[in-house]
C-alpha positions as CSV (number, residue, x, y, z in Angstrom):
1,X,94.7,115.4,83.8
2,X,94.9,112.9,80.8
3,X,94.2,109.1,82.6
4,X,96.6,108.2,79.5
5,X,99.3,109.7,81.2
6,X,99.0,106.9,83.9
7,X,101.6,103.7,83.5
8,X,100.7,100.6,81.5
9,X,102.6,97.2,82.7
10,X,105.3,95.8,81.0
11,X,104.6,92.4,79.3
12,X,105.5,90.5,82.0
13,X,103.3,90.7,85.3
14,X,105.1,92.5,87.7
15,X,103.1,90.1,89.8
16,X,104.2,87.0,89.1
17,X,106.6,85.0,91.0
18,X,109.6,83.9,89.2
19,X,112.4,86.0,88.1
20,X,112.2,88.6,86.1
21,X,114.4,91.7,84.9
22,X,112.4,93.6,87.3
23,X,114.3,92.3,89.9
24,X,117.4,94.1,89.0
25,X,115.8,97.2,89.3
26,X,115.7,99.2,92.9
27,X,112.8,97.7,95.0
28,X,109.8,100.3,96.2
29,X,106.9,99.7,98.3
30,X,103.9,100.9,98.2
31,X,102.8,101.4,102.2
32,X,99.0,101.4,103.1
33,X,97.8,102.0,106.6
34,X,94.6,100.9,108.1
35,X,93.0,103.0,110.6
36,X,91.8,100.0,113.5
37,X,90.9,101.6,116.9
38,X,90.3,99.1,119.5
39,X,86.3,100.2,120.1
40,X,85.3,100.6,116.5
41,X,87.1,98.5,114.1
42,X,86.2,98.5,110.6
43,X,84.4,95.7,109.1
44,X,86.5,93.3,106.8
45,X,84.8,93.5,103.3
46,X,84.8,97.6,103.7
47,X,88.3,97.4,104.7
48,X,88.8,95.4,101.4
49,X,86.6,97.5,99.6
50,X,88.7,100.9,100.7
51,X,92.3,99.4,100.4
52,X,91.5,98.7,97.1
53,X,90.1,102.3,96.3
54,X,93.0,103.8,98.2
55,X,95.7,102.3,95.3
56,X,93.6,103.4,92.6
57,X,93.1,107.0,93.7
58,X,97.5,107.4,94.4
59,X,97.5,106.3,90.6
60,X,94.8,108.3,89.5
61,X,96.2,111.2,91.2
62,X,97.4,114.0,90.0
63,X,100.6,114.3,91.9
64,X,101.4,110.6,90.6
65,X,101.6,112.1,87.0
66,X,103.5,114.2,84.7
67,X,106.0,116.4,86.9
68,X,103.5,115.7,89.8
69,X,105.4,115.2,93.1
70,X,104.6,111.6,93.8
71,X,105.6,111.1,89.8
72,X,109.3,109.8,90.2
73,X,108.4,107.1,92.9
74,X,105.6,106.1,91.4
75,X,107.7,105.0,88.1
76,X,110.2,103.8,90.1
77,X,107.6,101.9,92.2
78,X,106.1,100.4,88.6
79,X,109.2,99.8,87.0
80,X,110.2,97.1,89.8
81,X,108.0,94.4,91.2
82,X,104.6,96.0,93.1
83,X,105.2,95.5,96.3
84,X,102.7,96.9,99.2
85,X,102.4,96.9,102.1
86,X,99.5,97.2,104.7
87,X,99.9,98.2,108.3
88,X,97.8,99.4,111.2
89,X,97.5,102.4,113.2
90,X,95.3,103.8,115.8
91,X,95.5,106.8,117.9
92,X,98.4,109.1,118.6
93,X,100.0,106.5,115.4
94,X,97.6,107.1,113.4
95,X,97.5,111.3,113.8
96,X,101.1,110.5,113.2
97,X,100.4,108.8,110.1
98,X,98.0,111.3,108.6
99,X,100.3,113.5,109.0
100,X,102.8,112.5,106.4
101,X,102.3,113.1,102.9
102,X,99.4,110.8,101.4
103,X,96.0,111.1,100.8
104,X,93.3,109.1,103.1
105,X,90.8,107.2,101.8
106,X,86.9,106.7,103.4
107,X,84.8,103.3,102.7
108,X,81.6,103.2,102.4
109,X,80.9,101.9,106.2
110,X,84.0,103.9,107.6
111,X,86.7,102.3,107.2
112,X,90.0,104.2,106.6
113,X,93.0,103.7,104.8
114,X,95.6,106.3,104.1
115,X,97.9,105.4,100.9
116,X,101.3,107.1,100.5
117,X,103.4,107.9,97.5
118,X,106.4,105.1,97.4
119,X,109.1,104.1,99.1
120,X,112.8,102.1,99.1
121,X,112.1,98.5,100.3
122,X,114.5,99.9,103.7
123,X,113.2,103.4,103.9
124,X,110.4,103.3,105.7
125,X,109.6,106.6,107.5
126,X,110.0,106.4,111.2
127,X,106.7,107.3,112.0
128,X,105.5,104.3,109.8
129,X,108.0,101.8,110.4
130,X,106.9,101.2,113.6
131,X,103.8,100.4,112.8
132,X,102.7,96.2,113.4
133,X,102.9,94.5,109.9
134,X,101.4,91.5,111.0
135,X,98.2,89.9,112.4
136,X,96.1,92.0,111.4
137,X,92.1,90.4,110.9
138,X,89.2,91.8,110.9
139,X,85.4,90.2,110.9
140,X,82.4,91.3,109.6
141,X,79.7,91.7,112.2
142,X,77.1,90.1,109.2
143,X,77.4,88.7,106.1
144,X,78.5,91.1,103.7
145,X,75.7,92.1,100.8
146,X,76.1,90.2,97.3
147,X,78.4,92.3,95.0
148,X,77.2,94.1,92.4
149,X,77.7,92.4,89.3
150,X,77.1,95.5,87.0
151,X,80.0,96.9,88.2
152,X,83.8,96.2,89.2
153,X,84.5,93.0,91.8
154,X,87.4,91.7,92.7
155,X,87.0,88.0,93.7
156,X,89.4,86.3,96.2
157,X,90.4,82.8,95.4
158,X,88.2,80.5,97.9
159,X,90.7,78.0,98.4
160,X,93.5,80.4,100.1
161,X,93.4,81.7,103.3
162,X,94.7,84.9,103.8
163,X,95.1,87.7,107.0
164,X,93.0,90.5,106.1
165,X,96.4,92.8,105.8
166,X,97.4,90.4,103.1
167,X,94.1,90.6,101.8
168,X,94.2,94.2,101.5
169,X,97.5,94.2,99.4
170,X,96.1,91.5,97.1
171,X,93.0,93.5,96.4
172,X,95.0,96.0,95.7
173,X,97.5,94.5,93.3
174,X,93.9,93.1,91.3
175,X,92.4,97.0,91.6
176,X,96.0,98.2,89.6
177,X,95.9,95.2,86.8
178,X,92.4,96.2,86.0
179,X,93.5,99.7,85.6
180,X,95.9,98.7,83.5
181,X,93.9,97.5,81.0
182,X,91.6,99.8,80.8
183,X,91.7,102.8,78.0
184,X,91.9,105.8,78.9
185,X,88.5,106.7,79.0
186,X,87.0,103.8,80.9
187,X,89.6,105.2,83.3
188,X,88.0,108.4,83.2
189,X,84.6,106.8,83.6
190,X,85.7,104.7,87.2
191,X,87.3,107.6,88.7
192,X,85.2,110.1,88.2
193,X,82.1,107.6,89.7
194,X,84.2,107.6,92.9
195,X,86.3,103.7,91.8
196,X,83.0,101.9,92.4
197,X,84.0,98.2,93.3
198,X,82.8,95.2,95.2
199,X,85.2,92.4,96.9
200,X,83.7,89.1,97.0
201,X,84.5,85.3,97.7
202,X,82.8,83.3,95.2
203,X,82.6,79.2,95.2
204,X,84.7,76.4,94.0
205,X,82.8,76.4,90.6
206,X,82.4,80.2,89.8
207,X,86.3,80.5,90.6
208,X,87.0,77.8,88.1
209,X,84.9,79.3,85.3
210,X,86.3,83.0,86.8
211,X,90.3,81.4,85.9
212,X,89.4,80.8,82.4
213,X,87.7,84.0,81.9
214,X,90.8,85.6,80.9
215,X,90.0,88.5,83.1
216,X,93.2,89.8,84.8
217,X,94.5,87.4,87.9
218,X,96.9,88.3,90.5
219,X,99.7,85.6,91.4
220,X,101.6,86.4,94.8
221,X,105.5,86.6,94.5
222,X,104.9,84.7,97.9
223,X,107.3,87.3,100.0
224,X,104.4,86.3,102.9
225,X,101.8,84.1,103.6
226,X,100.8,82.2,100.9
227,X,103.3,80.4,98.6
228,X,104.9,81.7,95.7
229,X,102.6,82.0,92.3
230,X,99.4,81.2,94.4
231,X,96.4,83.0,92.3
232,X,94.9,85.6,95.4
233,X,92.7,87.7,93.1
234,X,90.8,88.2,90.0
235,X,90.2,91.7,88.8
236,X,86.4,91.5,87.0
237,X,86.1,94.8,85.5
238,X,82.7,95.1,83.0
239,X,84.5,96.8,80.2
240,X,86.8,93.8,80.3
241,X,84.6,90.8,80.2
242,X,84.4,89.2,77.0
């Protein structure tokens, strides 16, 4: 598998939140579920940590490439705006869930995610549509450790307050721009290391100086939440600092 074969973004952010041609195009979501059993729920940072994984492996996959299965709706998916979407499931649901086509991702304290190949905006399988969309939130049971600077981080903006679903699908969206602007062989390099990456909330300050960096940020279309063009994310990738 060639990691060149893998999308590139068109010039205009398919993030951002005023018009663009991409609306014209047929809308696809990318769904994401979140394994959350009522004894043993994951911690929120690892369930960060693994949503964000979860989008990079479906476009690192080999299925999402070529003539690969998923490879139709995943250029469909791209050449609209990139939507996802995070839902939760536990017991018989989740079974359910993990039983579709997908691929299931593990964090590094146990969290679970299982990301699936994309769908119309209205087509949602029945066994995933009715799954609960909103209020999901998650704590963690102690601070989480500093993130490791060496490698990938995703920084969430301080000054927005976000569910942890949201949060998830933000994390996501900054995992895919730095992807995107990575060459093929850095590519290579992150998936093949397992898509190291650390989620953090830094201060007021560091944000600031993080905003001028020129590293790529996520702005929200604002479909939920959070208004439309608020900055969620900053993908901080080391082959990509300057």
């Amino acid at each position: 598998m060639s990691s060149d074969d893998i999308p590139s973004p068109a010039s205009e952010s398919p993030f951002r939140s005023g018009p663009t041609d991409r609306d014209q195009a047929p809308q696809f979501v990318l769904p994401l579920v979140l394994r959350l059993e009522k004894t043993a729920p994951p911690a929120r940072t690892d369930a960060l940590r693994t949503a964000a994984r979860a989008v990079l492996t479906i476009l690192a996959d080999e299925r999402s490439l070529g003539d690969g299965a998923w490879a139709e709706a995943m250029r469909d998916w791209q050449d609209a705006r990139i939507r996802k979407v995070v839902r939760r499931a536990r017991g018989a649901e989740w079974r359910k869930a993990a039983a579709l086509d997908g691929t299931t991702v593990t964090g590094e304290d146990g969290a679970e995610v299982r990301v699936f190949p994309p769908i119309p905006l209205d087509g949602w399988p029945k066994e995933l549509a009715k799954l609960q969309v909103s209020g999901t939130d998650l704590e963690d049971p102690e601070p989480p450790a500093a993130p490791d600077l060496s490698g990938p981080v995703l920084w969430l903006n301080p000054e927005v307050d976000m569910s942890a679903g949201k949060t998830m699908a933000q994390v996501g969206h900054g995992a895919q721009l730095a992807w995107w602007e990575l060459s093929g062989t850095e590519r290579k390099a992150w998936r093949e290391a397992g898509f190291p990456l650390s989620v953090a909330t830094p201060g007021a300050a560091r944000w600031r100086e993080l905003t001028e960096s020129g590293l790529p940020v996520v702005r929200d279309a604002g479909f939920t939440e959070i208004a439309p063009g608020s900055c969620t994310v900053i993908a901080d990738h080391p082959a990509l600092r300057r």
